[in-house]
Each structure stands twice: as structure tokens, then as C-alpha cells.
N, C-alpha and C positions, 0 to 999 in steps of 0.2 A: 480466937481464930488461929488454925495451924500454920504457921510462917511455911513459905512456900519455898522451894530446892532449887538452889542455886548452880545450873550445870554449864561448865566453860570448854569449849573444843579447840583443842592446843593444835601445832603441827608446823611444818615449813611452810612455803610459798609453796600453789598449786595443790595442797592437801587435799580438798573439798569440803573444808570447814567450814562455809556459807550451804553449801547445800546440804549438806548435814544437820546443820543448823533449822532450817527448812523445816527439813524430811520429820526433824523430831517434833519442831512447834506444830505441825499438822497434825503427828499423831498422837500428840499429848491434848492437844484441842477434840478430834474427834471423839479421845476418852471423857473428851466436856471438863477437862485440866484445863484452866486460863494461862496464858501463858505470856511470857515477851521477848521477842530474839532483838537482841542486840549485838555491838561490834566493838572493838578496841583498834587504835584509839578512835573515840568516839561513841555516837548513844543519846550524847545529850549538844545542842547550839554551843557550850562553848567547847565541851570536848572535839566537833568534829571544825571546829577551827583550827581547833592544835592538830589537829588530823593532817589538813590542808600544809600546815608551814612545816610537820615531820614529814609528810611522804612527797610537797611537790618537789620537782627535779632544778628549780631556776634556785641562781645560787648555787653557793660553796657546803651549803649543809651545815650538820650539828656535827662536833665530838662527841664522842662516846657520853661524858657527865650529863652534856648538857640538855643531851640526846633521852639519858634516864629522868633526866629531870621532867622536862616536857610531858613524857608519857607520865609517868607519875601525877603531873598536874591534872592532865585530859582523866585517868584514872579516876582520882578524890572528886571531882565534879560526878563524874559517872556514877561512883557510889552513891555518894550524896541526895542526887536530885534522882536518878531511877532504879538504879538495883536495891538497896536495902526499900523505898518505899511498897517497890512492887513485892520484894519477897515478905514486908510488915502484911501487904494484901492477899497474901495467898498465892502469891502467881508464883511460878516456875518461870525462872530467868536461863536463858540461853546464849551465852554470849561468846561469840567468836573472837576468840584472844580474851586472855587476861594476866594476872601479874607474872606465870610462867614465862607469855612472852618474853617480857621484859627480862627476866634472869637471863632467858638463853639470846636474846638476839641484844641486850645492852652487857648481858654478865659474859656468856660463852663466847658470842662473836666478838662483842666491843671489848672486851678485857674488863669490864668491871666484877670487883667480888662479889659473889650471892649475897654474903653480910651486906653490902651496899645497897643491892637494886631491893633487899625487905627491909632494910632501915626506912626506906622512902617511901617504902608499901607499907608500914607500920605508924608511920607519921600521916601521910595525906590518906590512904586508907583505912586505919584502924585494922591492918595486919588482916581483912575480911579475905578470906580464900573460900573456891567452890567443895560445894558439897560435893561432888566428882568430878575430875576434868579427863576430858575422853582427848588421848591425845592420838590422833591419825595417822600414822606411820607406811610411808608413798618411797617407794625404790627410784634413788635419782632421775634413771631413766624413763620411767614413767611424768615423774614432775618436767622434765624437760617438754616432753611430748606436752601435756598440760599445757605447760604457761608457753609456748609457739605457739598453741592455738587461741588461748587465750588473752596473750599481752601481746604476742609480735615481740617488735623489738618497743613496746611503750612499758616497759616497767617503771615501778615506783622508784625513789631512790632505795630503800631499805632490798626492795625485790631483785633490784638489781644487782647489786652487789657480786663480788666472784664467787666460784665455785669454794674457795676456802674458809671463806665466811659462812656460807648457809651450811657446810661443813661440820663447821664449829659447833653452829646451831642446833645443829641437828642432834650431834654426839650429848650437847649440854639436857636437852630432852631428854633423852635415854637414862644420860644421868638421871633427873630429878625424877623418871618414873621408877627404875630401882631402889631408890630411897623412900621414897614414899608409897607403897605397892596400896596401901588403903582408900591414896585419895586420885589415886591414874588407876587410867584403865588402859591400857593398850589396843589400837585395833586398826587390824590390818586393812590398807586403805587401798592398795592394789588394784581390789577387784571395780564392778557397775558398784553406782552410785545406790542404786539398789541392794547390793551385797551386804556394802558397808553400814550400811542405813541398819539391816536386820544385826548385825554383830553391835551396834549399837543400844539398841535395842534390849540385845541380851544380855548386855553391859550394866543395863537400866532398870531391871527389871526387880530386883529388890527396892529401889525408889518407886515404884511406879504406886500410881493411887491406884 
């Protein structure tokens, strides 16, 4: 059986990386491609507990370590029990976030070295990276517009954060899509959800069955 493509959609807070997510498990399904979207953290029962105790707002929070550790756990569970089985079956895995996040919003934001946050992707994941991660790129003022309408003032802990932190984030993205131009895709997230859906798409299109 041909082991199925593992596609991960990167980006800030407000990106549109769930409906993206969406947009593609539909159109890989109507090509009659099986397929499974999933989330970071989270995917599996215990990862989306560690979901719960990383993003609720009660309490004083994680530091930075202990913050990379946690996602790192909720990750190796994720692999484990449904991304590698499903891509052993054939299916095309679609998962919103994956160990990029972790670089930029525990390595770029929180100060930890890239060496760090893939040492622990290396140990609880087996170093497993997507076959392409389309990473969405959203002009601040647009995410702002976005998450008013969408969160209010209920952000996550992580979502909330200052302007200087998602900052950081953002810049460390950029980074890792210049270094690695074979395994990012860039694509401009600006436009309707439609728009980006089609550049996505075109992004895709040497994978597609």
C-alpha cells in the first residue's frame, strides 16, 4: 500500500489554518483521497488534555521549557496513536500545527533554541516532519480584524499574548520557510477564504493523486 502525505498548515493566530484545513480535506475526499484533519495540540484523548492545561487561562501558566515539554508530550501521543497509523493506511493527514509551531512560538517567542524544541521532536517524535507544510502568511491588521471577530476579548493563553511575542513568531516562521524552501510553501492568506484555498491548491498539486 502507498503510505499516504502527510500535509501540516503553519501560521499565527487568526491565519485561517482550520478552514484551510477544511477546504482541503473536502477536496482531496471528493477526488475519492481518504483523508484525516487534525489539530496540535491535540488529535488524540490524551493529547487534547494537554491541549486543555496548555491553552486554559486559570492559573499562572507554563514557562517557556516546560511549555515545550507539554507540547512535545501531546505531539508523541499524536504520532503514535493517529498520524503515522493513518498515513501506514493510506490516508492523507492534514493537521493544523505541527513541530514548526513549537520552534517559533516555544523557540522564537519563548526563547528556546531550535536545537532544543527538535531534540524533543526527535526523542518523543522520531524527528517525523510533513511532507509539506503550507505555511499562511496574514498582514497584522488583518489578524487583528480576524480574532475581534472571532475571540473578542476570550483569547487563549498562548493567543493572547503581546503584540511582541506573536512578533517574534511570526519573524521565526519566515525564518524556517527561507531555510527550508523544499519543505514550506508560502501562501498568501490576505485574501476570501476561497482565494487562499485555490493558492493552496497550486501549492498541492505535484502531491495530488
Amino acid at each position: 500500500m502507498t503510505r499516504g502525505k502527510f500535509i501540516a498548515l503553519e501560521g499565527g493566530e487568526g491565519a485561517g489554518k482550520s478552514t484551510q484545513a477544511r477546504l482541503l480535506a473536502d477536496a482531496l475526499r471528493a477526488c475519492g483521497q481518504a483523508c484525516v484533519v487534525t489539530r496540535e495540540p491535540g488529535g488524540t484523548p490524551g493529547a487534547e488534555a494537554i491541549r486543555a492545561l496548555l491553552l486554559g487561562t486559570e492559573g499562572e501558566g507554563w514557562h517557556a521549557r516546560a511549555e515545550a515539554l507539554l507540547f512535545a508530550a501531546a505531539r508523541s501521543d499524536h504520532v503514535e496513536r493517529l498520524i503515522v497509523p493513518a498515513l501506514e493506511r493510506g490516508e492523507w493527514v492534514i493537521c493544523d500545527r505541527f513541530v514548526d509551531s513549537s520552534r517559533a512560538y516555544q523557540g522564537g517567542g519563548g526563547g528556546l533554541s531550535d536545537a532544543e524544541v527538535l531534540d524533543l521532536h526527535r526523542i518523543g517524535s522520531g524527528g517525523l516532519l510533513p511532507d509539506l507544510t503550507l505555511l499562511i502568511e496574514v498582514s497584522p491588521e488583518i489578524v487583528t480584524q480576524r480574532l475581534a471577530a472571532r475571540d473578542g476579548d476570550q483569547a487563549d493563553r498562548i493567543g493572547g499574548r503581546d503584540a511582541s511575542y506573536h512578533a517574534a513568531v511570526a519573524a521565526a516562521f519566515r525564518r524556517f520557510a527561507e531555510a527550508e524552501p523544499a519543505r514550506f510553501a508560502r501562501i498568501d492568506g490576505n485574501g476570501t477564504a476561497e482565494a487562499v484555498h485555490a493558492a493552496v491548491l497550486a501549492r498541492l498539486e505535484p502531491l495530488l493523486p
